[in-house]
Backbone as a chain_set.jsonl record, in Angstrom:
{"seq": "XXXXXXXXXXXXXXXXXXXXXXXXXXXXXXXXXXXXXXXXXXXXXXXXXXXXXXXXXXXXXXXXXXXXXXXXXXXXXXXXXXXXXXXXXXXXXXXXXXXXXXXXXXXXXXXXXXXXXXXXXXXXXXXXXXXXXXXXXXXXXXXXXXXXXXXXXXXXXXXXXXXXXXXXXXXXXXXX", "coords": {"N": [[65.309, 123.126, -40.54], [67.577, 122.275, -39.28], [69.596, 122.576, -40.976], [69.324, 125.555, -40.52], [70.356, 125.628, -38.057], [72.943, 124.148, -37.766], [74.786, 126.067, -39.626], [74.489, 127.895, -37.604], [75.6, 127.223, -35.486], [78.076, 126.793, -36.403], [78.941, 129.594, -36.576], [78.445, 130.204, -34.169], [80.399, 128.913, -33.053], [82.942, 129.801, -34.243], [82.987, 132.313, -33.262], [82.952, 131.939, -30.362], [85.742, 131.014, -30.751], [87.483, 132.863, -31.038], [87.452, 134.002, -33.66], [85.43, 135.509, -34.677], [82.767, 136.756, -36.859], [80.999, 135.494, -39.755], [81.009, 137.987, -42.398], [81.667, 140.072, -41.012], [83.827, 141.983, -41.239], [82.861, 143.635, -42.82], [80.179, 144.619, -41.655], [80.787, 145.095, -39.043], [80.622, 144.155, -35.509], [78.504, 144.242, -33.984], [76.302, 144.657, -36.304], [77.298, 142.678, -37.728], [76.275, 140.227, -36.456], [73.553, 140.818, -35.62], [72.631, 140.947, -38.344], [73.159, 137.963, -38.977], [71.232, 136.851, -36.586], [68.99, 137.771, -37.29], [68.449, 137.202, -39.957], [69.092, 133.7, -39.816], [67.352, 133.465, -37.574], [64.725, 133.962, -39.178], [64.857, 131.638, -41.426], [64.999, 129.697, -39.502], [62.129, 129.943, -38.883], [60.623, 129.937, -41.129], [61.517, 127.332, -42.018], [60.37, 125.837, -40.028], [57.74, 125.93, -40.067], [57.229, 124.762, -42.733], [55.528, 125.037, -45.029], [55.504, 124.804, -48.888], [55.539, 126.974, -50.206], [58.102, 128.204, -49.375], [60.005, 126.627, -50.171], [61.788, 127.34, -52.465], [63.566, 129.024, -51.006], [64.577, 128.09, -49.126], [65.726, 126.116, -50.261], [67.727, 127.399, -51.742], [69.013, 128.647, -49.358], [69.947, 125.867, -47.946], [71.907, 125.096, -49.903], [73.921, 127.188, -49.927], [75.061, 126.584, -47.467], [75.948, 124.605, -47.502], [77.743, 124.857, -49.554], [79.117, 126.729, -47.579], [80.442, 124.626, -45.969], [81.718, 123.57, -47.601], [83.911, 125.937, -48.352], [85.231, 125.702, -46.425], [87.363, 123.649, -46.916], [88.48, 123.86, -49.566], [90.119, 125.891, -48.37], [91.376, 125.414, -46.191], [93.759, 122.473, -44.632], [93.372, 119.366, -45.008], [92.272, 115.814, -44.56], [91.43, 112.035, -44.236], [89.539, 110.919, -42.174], [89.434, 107.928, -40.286], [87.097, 106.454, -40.734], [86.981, 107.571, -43.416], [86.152, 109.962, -43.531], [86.011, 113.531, -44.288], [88.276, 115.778, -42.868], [89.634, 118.572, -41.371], [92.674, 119.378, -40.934], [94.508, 121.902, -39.92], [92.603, 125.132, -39.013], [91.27, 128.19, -39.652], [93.285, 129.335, -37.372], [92.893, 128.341, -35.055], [93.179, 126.077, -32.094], [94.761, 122.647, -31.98], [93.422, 121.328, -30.119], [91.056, 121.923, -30.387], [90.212, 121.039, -32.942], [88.659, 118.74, -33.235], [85.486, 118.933, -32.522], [85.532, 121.255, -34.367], [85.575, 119.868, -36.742], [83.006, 118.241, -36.281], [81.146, 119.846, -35.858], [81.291, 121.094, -38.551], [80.919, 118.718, -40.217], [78.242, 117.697, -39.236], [76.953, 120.493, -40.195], [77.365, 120.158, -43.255], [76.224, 117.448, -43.45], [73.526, 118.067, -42.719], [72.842, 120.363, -44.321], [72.748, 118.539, -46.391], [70.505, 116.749, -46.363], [68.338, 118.067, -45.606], [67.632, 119.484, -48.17], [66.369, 117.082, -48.373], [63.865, 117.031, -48.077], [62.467, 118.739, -48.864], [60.283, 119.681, -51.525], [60.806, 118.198, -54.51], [60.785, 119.621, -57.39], [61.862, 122.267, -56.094], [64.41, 121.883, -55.499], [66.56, 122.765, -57.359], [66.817, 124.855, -56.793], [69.564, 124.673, -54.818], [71.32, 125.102, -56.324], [71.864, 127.583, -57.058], [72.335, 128.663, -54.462], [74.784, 127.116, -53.819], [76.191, 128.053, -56.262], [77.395, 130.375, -54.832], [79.767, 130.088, -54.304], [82.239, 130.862, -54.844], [82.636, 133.633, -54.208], [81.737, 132.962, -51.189], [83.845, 131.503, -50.244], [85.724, 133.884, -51.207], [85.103, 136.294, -49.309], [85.903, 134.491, -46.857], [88.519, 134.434, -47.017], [89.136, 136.853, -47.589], [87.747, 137.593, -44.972], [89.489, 135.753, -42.808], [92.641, 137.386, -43.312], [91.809, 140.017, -42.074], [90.688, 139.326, -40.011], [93.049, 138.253, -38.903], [94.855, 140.232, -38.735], [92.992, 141.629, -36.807], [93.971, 140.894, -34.567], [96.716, 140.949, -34.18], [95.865, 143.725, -33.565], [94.15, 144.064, -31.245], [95.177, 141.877, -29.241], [93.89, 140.781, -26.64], [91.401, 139.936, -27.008], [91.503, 138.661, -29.537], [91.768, 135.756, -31.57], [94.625, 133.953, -30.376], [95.707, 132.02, -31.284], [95.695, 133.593, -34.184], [97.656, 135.423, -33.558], [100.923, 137.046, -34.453], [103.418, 136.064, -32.557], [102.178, 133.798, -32.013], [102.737, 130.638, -31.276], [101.719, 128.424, -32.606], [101.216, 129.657, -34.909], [98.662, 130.249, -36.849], [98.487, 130.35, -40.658], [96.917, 131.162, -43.995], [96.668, 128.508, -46.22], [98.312, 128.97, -50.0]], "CA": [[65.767, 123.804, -39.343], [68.966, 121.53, -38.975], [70.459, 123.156, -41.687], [69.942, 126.729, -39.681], [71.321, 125.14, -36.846], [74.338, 124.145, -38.245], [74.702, 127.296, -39.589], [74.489, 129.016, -36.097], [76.717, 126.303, -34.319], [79.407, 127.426, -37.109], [78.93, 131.055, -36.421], [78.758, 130.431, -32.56], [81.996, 128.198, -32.553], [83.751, 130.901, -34.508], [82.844, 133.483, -32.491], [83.711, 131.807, -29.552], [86.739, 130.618, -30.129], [87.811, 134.524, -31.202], [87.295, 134.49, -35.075], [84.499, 136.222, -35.627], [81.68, 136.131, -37.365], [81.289, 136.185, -41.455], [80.49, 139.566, -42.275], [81.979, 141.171, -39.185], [84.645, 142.965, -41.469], [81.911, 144.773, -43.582], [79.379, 145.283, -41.033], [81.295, 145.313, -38.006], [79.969, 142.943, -34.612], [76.825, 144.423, -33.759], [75.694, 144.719, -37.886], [76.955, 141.223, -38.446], [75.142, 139.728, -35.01], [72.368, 141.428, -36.265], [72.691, 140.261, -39.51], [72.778, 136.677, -38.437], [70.266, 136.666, -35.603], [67.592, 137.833, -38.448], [68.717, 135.685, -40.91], [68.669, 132.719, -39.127], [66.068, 133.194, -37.128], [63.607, 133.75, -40.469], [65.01, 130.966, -42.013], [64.144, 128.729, -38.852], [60.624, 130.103, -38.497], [60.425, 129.213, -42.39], [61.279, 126.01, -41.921], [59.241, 125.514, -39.531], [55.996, 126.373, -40.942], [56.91, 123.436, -43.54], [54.88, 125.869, -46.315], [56.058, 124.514, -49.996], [55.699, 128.273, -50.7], [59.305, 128.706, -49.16], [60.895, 125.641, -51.039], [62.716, 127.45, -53.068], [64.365, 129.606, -50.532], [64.811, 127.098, -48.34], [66.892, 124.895, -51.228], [68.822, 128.103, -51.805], [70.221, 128.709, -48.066], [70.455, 124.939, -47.754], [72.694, 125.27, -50.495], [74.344, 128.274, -49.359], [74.905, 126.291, -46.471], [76.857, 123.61, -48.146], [78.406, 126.077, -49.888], [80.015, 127.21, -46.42], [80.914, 123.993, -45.241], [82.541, 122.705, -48.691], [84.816, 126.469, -48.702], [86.505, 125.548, -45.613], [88.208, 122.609, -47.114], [89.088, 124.387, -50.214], [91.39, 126.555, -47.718], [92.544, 124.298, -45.192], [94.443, 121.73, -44.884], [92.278, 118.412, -44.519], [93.221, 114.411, -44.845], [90.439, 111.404, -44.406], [89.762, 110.456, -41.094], [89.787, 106.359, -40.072], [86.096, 106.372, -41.42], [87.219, 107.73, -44.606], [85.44, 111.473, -43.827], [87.189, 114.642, -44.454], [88.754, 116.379, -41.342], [90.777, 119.505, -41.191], [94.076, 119.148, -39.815], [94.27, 122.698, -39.393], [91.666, 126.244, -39.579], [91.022, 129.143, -38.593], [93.832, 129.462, -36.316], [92.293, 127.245, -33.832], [94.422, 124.771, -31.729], [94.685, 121.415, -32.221], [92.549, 120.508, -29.103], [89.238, 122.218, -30.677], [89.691, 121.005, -34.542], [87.429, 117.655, -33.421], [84.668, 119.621, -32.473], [84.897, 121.954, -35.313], [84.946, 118.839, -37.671], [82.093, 117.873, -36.388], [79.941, 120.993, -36.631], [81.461, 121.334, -40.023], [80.051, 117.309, -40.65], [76.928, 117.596, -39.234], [76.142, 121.652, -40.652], [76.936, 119.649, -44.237], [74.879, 116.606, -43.507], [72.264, 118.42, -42.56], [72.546, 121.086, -45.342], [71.909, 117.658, -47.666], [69.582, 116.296, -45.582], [67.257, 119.057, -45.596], [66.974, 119.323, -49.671], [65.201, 116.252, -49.527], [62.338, 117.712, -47.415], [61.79, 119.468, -50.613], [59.625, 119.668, -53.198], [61.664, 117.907, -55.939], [61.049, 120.87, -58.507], [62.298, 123.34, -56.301], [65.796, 121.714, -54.678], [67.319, 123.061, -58.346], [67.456, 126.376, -55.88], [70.22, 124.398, -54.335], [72.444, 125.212, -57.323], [72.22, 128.971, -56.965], [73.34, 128.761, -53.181], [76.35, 126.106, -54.218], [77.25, 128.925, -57.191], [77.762, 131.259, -54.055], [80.956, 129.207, -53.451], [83.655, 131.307, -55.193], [82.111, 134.603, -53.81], [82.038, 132.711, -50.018], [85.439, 131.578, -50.54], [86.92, 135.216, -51.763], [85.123, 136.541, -48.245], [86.216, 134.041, -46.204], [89.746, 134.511, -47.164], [89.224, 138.352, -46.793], [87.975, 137.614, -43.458], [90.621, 135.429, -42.513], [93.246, 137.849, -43.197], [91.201, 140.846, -41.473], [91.022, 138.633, -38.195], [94.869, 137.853, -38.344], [95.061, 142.013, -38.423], [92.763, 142.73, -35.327], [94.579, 139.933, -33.47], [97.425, 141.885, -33.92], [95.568, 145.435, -32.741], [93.415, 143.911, -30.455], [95.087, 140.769, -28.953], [93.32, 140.046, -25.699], [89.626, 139.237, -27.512], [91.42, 137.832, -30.721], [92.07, 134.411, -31.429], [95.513, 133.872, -30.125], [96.934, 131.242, -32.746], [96.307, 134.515, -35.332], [98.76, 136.554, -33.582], [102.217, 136.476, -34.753], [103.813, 135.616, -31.648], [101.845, 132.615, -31.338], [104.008, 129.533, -31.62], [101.21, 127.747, -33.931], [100.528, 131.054, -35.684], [97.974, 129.947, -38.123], [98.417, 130.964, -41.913], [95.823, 130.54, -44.645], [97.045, 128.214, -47.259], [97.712, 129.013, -51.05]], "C": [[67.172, 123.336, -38.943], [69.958, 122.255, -39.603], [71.036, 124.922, -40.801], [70.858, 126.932, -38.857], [72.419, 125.004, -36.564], [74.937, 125.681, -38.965], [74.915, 128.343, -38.479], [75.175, 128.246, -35.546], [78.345, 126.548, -35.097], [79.89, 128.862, -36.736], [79.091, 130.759, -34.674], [80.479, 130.008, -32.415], [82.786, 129.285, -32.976], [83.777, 131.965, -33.719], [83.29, 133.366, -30.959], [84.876, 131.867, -29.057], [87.825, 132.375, -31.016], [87.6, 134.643, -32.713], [86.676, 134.878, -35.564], [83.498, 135.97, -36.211], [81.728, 136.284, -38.735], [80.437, 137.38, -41.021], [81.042, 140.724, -41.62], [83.123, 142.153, -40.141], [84.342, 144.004, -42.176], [80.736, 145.178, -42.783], [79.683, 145.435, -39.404], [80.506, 144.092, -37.197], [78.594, 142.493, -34.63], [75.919, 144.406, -35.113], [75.877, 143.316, -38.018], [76.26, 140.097, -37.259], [74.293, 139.787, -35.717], [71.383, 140.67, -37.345], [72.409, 138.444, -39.454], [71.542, 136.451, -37.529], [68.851, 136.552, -36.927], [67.643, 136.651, -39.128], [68.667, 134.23, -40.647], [67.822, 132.197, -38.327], [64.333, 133.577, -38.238], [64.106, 132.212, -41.036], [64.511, 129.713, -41.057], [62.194, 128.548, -38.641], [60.314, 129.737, -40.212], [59.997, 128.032, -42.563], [60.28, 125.157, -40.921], [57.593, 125.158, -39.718], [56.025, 125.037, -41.829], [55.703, 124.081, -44.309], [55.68, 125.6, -47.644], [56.48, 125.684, -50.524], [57.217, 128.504, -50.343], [60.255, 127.349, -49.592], [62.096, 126.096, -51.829], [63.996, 128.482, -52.155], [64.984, 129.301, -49.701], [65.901, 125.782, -48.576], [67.854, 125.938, -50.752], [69.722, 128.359, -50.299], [70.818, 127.282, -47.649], [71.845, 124.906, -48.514], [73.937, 125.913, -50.236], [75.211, 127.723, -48.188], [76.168, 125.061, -46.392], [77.584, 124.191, -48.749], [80.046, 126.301, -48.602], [80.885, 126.303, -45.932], [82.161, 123.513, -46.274], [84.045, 124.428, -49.143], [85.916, 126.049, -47.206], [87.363, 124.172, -45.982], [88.806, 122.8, -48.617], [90.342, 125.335, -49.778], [92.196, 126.03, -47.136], [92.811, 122.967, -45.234], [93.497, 120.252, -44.361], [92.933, 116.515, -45.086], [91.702, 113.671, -44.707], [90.831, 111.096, -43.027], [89.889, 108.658, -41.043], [88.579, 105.416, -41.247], [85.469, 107.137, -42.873], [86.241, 109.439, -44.862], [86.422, 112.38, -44.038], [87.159, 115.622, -43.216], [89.765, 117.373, -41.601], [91.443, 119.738, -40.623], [94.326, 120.4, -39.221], [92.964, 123.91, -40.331], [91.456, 126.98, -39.014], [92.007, 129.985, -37.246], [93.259, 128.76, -35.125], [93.346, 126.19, -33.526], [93.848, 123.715, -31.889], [93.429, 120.526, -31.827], [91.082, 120.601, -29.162], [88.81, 121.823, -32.18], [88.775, 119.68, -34.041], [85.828, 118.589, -33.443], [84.652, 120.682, -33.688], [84.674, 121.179, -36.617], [83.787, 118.035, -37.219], [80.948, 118.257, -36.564], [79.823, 121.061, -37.833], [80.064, 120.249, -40.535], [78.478, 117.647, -40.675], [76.227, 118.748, -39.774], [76.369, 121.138, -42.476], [76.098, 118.434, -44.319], [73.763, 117.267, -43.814], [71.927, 119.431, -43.759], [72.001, 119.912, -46.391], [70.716, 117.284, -47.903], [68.652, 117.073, -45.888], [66.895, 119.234, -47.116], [66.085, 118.22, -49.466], [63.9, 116.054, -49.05], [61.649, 118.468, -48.229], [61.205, 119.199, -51.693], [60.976, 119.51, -54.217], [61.942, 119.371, -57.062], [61.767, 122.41, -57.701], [63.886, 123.326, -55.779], [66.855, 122.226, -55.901], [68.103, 124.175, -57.606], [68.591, 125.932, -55.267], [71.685, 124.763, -54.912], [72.83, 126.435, -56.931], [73.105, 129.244, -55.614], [74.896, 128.251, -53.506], [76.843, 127.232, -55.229], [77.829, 130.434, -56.461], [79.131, 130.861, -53.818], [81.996, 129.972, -53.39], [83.461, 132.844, -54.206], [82.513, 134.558, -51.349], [83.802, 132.349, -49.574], [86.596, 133.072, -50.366], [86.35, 135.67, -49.879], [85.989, 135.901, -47.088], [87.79, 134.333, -45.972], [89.9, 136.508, -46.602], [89.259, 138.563, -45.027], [89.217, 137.143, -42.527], [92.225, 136.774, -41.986], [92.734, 139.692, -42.23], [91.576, 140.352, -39.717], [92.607, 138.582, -37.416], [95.265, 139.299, -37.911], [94.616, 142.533, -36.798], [93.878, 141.501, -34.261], [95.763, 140.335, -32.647], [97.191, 143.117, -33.156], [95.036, 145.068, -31.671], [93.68, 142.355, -29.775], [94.303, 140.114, -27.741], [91.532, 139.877, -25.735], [90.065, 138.373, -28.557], [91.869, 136.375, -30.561], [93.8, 134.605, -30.916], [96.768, 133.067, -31.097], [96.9, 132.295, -33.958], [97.388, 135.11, -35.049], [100.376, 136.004, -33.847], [103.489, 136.49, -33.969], [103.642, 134.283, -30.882], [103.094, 131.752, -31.734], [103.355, 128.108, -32.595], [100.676, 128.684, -35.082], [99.993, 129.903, -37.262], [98.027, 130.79, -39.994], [97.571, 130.637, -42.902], [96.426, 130.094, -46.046], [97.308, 128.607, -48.473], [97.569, 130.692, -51.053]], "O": [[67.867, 124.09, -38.262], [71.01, 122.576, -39.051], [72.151, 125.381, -40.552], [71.749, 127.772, -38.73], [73.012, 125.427, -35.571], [75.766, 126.223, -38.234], [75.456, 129.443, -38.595], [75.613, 128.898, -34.598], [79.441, 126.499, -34.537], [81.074, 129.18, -36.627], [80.049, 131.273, -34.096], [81.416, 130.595, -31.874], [83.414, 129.831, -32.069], [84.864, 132.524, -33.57], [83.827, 134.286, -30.342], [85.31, 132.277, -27.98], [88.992, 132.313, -31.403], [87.587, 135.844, -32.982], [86.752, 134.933, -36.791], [83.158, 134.788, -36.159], [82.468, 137.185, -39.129], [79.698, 137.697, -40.09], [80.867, 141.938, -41.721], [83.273, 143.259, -39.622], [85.016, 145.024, -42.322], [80.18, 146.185, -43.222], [78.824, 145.868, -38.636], [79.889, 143.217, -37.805], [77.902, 141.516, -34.913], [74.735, 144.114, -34.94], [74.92, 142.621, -38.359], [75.735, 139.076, -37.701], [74.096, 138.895, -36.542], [70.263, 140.157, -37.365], [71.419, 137.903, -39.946], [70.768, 135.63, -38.021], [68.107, 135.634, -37.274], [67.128, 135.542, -38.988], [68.06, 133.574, -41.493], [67.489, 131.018, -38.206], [63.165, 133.401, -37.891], [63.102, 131.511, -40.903], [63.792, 128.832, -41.528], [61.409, 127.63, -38.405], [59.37, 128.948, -40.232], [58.926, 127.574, -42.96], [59.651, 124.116, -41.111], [56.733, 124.309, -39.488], [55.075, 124.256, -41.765], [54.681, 123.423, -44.111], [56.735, 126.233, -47.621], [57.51, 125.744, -51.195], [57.727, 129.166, -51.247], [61.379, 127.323, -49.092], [63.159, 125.48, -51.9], [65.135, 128.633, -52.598], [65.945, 129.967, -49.317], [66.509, 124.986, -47.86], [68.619, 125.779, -49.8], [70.946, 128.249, -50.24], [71.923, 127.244, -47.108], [72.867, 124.71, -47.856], [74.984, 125.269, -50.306], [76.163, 128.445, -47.893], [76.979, 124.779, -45.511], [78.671, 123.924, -48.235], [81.262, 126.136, -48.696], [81.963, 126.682, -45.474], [83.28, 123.169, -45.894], [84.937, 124.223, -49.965], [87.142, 126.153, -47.152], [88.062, 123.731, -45.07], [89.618, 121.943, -48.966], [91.317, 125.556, -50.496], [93.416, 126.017, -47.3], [92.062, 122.256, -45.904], [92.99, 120.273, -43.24], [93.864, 116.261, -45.85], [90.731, 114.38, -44.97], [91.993, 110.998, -42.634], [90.559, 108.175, -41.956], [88.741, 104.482, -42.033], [84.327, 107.286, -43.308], [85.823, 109.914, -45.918], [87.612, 112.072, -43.982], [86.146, 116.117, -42.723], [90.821, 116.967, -42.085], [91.182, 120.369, -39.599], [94.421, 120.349, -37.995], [92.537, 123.831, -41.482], [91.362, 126.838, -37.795], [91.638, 130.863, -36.467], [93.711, 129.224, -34.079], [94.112, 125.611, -34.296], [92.623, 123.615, -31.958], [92.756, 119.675, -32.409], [90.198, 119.981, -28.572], [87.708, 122.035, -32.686], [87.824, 119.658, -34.822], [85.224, 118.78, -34.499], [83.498, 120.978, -33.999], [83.87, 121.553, -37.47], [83.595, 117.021, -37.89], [79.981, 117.692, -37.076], [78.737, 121.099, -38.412], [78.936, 120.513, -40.951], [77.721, 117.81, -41.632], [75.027, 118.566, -39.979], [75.548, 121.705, -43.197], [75.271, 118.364, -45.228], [73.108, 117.168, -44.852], [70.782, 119.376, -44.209], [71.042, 120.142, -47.129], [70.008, 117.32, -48.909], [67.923, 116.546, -46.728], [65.689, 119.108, -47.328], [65.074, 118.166, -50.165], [63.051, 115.238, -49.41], [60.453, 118.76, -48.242], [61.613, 118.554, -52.658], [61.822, 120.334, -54.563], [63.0, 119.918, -57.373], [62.118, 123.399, -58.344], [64.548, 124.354, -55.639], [68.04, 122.157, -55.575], [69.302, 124.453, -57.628], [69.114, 126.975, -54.877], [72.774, 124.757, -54.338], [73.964, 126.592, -56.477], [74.193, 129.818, -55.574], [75.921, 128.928, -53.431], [78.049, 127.445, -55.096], [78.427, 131.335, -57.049], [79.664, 131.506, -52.916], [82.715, 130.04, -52.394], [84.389, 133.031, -53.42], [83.044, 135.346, -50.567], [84.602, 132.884, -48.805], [87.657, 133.259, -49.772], [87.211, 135.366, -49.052], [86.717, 136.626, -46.409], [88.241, 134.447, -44.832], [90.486, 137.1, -45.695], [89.999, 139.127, -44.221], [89.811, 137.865, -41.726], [92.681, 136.981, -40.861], [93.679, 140.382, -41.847], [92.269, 140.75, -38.781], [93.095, 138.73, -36.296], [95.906, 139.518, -36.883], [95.19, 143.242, -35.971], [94.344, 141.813, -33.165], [96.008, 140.282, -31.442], [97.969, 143.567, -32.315], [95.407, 145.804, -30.757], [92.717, 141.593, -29.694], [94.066, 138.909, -27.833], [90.717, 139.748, -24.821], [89.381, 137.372, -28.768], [92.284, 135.921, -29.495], [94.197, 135.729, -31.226], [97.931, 133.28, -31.437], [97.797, 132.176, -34.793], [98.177, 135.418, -35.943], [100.869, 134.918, -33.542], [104.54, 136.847, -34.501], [104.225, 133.764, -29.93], [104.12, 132.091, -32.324], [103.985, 127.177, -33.098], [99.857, 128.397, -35.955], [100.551, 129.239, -38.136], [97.451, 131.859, -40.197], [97.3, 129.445, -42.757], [96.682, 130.92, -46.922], [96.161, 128.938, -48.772], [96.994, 131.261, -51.981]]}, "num_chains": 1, "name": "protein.A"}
């Protein structure tokens, strides 16, 4: 359930702080809401239950999950913090004053994605692979999204993030 959690505290923070949700550029708000609400709320009532029967699907979104947390540091720009973790200097277009808090959702939605494999039946945490080979796939979206968001920010600036628009004065760009 931690893993969901994190999962939905990624998707909330984004959405808060104007970027959206994944998905939102192929199924629009209300489709990718939607889309999430289900999805996350099966995957908690899953875990819940603690039924071996959902082991393997349970590796795979963990995975999936780690997956998510390990493409945002393939994009952005990241250094070691004091305690030698990895912290993203910048993302998302987000200011300065909210990257702690989103390195720490990040932290704790990959802890917990680890964490949670080992609530698993040994034979079925292999499912962990298939989520993790989602990476390049989450990646290519993410980057789609990215540049989608920087677009409505432009059409639609007083909901979008503000560091996308290109008037900001930290206008965010996506590495690479």
């Amino acid at each position: 359930m931690a893993a969901a959690a994190g999962t939905a505290a990624h998707h909330g923070f984004e959405l808060g702080s104007g970027v959206g949700l994944v998905w939102q550029p192929e199924l629009g708000l209300t489709g990718s809401g939607t889309f999430w609400v289900a999805e996350l709320g099966l995957w908690s009532l899953v875990a819940a239950r603690g039924s071996r029967r959902w082991d393997g699907v349970l590796a795979l979104l963990s995975g999936a999950g780690l997956a998510g947390v390990i493409v945002h540091f393939t994009l952005w720009p990241w250094r070691r913090n004091r305690f030698g973790i990895p912290v993203l200097t910048e993302a998302e277009g987000l200011p300065p004053s909210r990257l702690p808090a989103y390195n720490t959702i990040l932290g704790l939605w990959g802890l917990a994605s680890i964490l949670s494999l080992l609530e698993l039946s040994p034979s079925r945490r292999r499912w962990a692979l298939v989520g993790l080979a989602g990476l390049p796939l989450l990646r290519r979206s993410a980057r789609h999204h990215f540049a989608w968001a920087t677009t409505e920010a432009e059409l639609h600036p007083a909901w979008w993030n503000r560091g996308l628009r290109s008037d900001s004065p930290t206008r965010a760009t996506l590495p690479g």
